[in-house]
N, C-alpha and C positions, 0 to 999 in steps of 0.2 A: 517504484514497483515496475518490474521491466514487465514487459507484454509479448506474451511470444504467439505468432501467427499458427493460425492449422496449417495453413498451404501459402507457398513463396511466389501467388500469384496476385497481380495488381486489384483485380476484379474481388478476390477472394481475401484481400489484406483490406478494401473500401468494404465492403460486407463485412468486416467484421469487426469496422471500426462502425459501420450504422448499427452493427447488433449492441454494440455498448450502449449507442447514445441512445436508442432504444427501450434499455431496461434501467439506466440511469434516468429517463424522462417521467420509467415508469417509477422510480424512486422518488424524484423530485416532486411527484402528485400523492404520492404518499404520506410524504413529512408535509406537502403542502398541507392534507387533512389532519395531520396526526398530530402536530408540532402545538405541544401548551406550554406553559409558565410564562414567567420573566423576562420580556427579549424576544415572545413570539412574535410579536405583531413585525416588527422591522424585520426578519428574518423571512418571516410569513410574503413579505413585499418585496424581497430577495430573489427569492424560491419563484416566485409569479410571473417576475423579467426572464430569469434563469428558463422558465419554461417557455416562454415566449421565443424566446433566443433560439433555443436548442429545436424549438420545433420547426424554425427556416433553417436552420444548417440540416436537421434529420432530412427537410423535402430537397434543399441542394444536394445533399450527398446521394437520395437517390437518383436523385437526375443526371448526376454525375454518372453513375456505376449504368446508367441505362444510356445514357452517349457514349460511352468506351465499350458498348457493346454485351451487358452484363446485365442483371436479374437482382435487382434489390429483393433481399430477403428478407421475407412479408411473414412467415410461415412460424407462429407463436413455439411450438418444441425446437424449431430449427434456431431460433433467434435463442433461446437458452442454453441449446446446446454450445452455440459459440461465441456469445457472450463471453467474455473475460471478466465482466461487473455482474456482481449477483444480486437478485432480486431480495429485497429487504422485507421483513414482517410487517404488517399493517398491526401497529399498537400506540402507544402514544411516545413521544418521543419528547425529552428536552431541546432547548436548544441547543445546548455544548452538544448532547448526542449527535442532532441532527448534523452541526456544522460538522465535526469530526468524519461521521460518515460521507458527508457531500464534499469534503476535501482529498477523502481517501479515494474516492469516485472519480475526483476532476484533474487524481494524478495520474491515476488509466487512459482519462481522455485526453489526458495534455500529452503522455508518453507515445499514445498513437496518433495522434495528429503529427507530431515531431517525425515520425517515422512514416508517416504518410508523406508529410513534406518534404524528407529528404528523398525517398522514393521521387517523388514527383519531379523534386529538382534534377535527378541523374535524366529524367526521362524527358525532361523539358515538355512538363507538360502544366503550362499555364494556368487553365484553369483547377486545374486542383493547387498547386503553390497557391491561386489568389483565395482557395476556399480555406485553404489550410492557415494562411497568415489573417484571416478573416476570424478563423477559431480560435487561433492562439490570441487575438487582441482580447475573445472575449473571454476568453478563460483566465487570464490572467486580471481584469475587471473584476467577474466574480469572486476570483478569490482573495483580492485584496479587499472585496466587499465583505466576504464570510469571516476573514481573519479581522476585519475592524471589530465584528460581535462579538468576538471571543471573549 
């Protein structure tokens, strides 16, 4: 799934890669509560590292966007508005459900991190390269984690 930006600006392509990881985190507490049958529990302890993770790169990325001079976006309407990842129903969820969605999820995050890194490498800008090869290790972890429970 390609990801296309609001605006072709650095500040405003980091914003709106933290608004994903944002409603994705909000995703990932959802299936954490929702997720029954067969296969939950290992899934369930998945899901738990996943948020653990994502919550040090969400407070990197804004620390990021606030040294380059920029305004992480905090503001719950503004953050759905520019989300690219949509917020999912609170109901019960299988496991296959769950993974399917947290895959379809981790290809938005993984397509904007790739595009944040190449960004970052035109601009020689270090410390997002080292956030961004920091996110792609763990994304690719996860998801060779979620694809072993399939």
């Amino acid at each position: 799934m390609e990801v296309l930006f609001i605006k072709f600006n650095y500040k405003d392509m980091l914003n709106q890669y933290l608004t994903n990881i944002f409603i994705f985190l909000n995703n990932l507490y959802n299936l954490y509560f929702n997720i029954k049958g067969e296969g939950s529990t290992t899934l369930i302890n998945d899901i738990k590292m996943s948020i653990d993770n994502l919550n040090s790169i969400y407070r990197e990325l804004s620390f990021l966007i606030k040294k380059i001079g920029g305004y992480p976006i905090m503001n719950l309407e503004e953050i759905k508005n520019i989300s690219t990842i949509k917020e999912i129903s609170s109901k019960d969820y299988t496991p296959k459900d769950a993974i399917n969605l947290l895959l379809n999820d981790f290809n938005v995050i993984n397509s904007m991190n790739n595009q944040v890194g190449e960004y970052a490498i035109k601009s020689y800008d270090l410390r997002s390269i080292n956030l961004t090869i920091k996110i792609n290790q763990y994304i690719q972890d996860i998801i060779y984690s979620l694809k072993r429970n399939i």
